[in-house]
C-alpha positions, 0 to 999 in steps of 0.5 A: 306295585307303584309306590307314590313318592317324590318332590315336597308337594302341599297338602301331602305327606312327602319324603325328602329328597335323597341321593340314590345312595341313600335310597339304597341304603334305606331300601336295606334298612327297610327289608331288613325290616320287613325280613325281620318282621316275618321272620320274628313276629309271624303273622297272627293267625286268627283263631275262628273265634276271632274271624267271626267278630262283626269286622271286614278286613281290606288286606293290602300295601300301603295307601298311596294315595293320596291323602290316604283316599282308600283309608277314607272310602273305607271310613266314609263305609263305617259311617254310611248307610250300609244296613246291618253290614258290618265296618271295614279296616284297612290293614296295611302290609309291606310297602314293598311289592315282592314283600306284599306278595309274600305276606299276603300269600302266607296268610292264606297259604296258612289257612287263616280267616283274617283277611277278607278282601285282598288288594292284590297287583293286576298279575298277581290274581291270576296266581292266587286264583290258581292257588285256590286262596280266591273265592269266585265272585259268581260262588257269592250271594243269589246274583254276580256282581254287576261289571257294567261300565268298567273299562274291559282290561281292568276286569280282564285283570280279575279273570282266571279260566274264564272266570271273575275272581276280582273287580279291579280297584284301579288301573295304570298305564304308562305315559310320557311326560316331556319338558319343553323342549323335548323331542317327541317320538311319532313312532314306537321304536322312537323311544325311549332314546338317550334323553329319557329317564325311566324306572330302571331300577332292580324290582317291577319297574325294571319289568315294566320298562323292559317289557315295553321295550320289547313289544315297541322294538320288535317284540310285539304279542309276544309275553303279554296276557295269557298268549304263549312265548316259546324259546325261538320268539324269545331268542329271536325277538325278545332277546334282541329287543333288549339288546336294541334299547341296550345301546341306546344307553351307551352314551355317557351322561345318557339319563337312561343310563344314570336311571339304570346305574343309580337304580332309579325308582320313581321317586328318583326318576320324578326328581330327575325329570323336574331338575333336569333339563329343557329337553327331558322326557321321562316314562312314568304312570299317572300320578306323576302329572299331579307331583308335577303339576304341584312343583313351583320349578315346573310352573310358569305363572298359569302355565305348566312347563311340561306336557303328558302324552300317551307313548306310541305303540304299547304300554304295560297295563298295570293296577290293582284289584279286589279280591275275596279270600277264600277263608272269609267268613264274610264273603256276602259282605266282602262283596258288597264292600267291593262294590262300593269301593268300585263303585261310580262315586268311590272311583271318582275320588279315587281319581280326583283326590287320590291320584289313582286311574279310575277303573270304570270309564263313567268316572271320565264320561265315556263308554266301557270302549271309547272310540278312538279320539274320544275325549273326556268330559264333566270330571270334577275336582277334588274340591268340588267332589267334596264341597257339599260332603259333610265327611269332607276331610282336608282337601289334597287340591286346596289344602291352604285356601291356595289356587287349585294345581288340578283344574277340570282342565288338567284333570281333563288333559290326563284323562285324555292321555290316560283313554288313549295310553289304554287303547295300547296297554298291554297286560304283563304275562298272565302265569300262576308263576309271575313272580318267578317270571318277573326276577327272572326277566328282570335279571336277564334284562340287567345283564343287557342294559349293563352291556354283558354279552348274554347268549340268546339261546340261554336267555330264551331258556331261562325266561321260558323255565321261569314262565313255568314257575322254575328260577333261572339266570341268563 
């Protein structure tokens, strides 16, 4: 799960900046508060009277979207034609991704009815399929839903045993972002080198960057999708991997090496790479672009003094998916909510003013497999999107009356980086157990990047054991 923050951008709800310090201090604060959250106030488990009241409920992190945009898709369900459907609630849990994961799957481990759809991490459907909280979305109504036009990996993230228990809501690919005079790298093993920055901080981004560090350094096939990693591939390969990015950030001053002691997550990583300098790069998901774009530091007049580009090699496939619990009472309406939420107008906006990659290829013009150099076309801005829509709200691009920071030609820019990044993206393991992979992987990559000397074959033995839902350490 990403989390948007970053620099002071207009028309947005922006934190201030802080020191790394401080972020952990308040990351502390906030767990504690979530802990006690679940710990005192458990979660309401509706009685069947209240699950058969005539509302749906989205059940999901946050909205970090910008300007709230999942919040207004579902408003914009409440006030539209939808029949004798009944309206949606959004209902947010903890910003924190292990968190969410942990509520959500209380709920329906307990049995209760209150959620109806669930936003679920890409790697997490596979695990709450296999725990039988999801219902089949071929079990619902007197048809399947219609998966035309949406990009094949994204609906790859809602399948389990050969079957469609989610449509996805939106994707992620990791892109390279690069000041002026920043090196670009021609192959895959070119990067990261000691002038990026990067989420390596101790939750899922550190999973990310050291899963691409392996598939890019030697690694690659191996723990990604439901393609099996035994102990010699993960002694042989994954391990030294590691250990090759490891020394690249041995240099004191490195940026990988700050992003590693400081802990960087994004917000972190954002600010450093707008203050740093000329020759910075930085690895981070697509929203990054607009944050960017809307800093009066990376700006030189009409021009923006920074550049996206798809990674060589490999790049983790991330989003987030719908999904129908396995209690809701409305499942008929759950999925016809879903597919509206997935659908052509919903996606666009959730691209052009929410700041989310878009899960059907229409939204960019292009087939579900666009040939490779395929180019996006006819992508509107958020203004345009909104000008002749009667619901229309404050506007994410053009809050003040200023001139737009996403252009077509910007929106279009990323488009074309995130199509190409795509062509590359790898899914994270796809196991009942991936949270349990997830710390357990992320652990052992610390001990590297932090220069202790881990022995390959018990770090084969612990990723191997977490993969099967058993805890580790290196």
């Amino acid at each position: 799960m990403r989390m948007h923050s970053g620099l002071d951008l207009r028309g947005t709800t922006r934190r201030h900046p802080v020191t790394a310090a401080a972020c952990a201090v308040a990351g502390a604060v906030i767990a504690v508060a979530v802990a006690a959250v679940v710990v005192f106030q458990p979660f309401h488990r509706a009685p069947p009277d209240d699950c058969s009241a005539g509302e749906l409920t989205v059940a999901g992190g946050t909205d970090v979207s910008l300007n709230s945009q999942r919040r207004s898709l579902i408003e914009d369900w409440n006030g539209g034609d939808r029949g004798a459907r009944p309206k949606a609630r959004l209902t947010e849990v903890s910003p924190l991704s292990d968190q969410q994961h942990s509520q959500l799957k209380a709920v329906e481990e307990s049995g209760s009815c209150a959620y109806d759809v669930l936003i679920l991490d890409g790697p997490w459907t596979a695990g709450f399929a296999a725990g039988g909280f999801l219902r089949p979305l071929d079990d619902i109504g007197s048809r399947p839903p219609d998966t035309k036009g949406f990009f094949p990996k994204g609906l790859a993230m809602g399948s389990y045993d050969h079957r469609q228990y989610a449509l996805p809501f939106n994707l992620d690919v990791g892109l390279l972002y690069f000041r002026d005079k920043a090196k670009r790298p021609a192959t895959p093993d070119a990067w990261p080198d000691d002038r990026y920055t990067a989420q390596l901080g101790d939750y899922e981004g550190l999973t990310v960057n050291a899963l691409e560090a392996v598939w890019n350094h030697g690694g690659a096939g191996l723990l990604t999708g439901t393609a099996g990693t035994g102990r010699a591939e993960l002694r042989d390969r994954v391990q030294p991997a590691l250990e090759e990015v490891a020394k690249r950030m041995t240099r004191s001053g490195s940026p990988l090496l700050t992003s590693f002691q400081l802990g960087y997550q994004e917000q972190e990583t954002i600010e450093a790479f707008a203050r740093g300098g000329d020759d910075l790069a930085m690895r981070l998901w697509p929203y990054a672009y607009r944050n960017l774009a809307n800093e009066p530091g990376l700006r030189d007049g009409g021009r923006l003094r920074f550049t996206v580009a798809a990674p060589p090699g490999d790049t983790v496939l991330g989003g987030q998916t719908l999904a129908i619990s396995r209690h809701s009472r409305h499942a008929a309406d759950a999925l016809a909510l879903i597919e509206y939420l997935t659908g052509d107008e919903a996606q666009k906006r959730l691209y052009s003013c929410g700041g989310f990659v878009p899960a059907r290829a229409s939204v960019f013009g292009l087939p579900p497999e666009p040939p490779r150099g395929a180019a996006a076309t006819g992508i509107r801005t958020c203004s345009q999107l909104l000008k002749d829509d009667p619901r229309t709200r404050n506007d994410p691009d053009n809050p003040a009356g200023e001139p737009d920071a996403m252009t077509p030609e910007r929106l279009t820019t990323l488009a074309d980086a995130i199509v190409s990044a795509l062509a590359g993206a790898r899914p994270r393991p796809v196991t009942e157990h991936y949270d349990t992979f997830s710390t357990t992987f992320r652990g052992c990559a610390r001990k590297i990047f932090s220069g202790e000397a881990v022995d390959a074959g018990r770090f084969a033995a612990a990723v191997e054991a977490s993969l099967g839902g058993r805890a580790a350490t290196c």
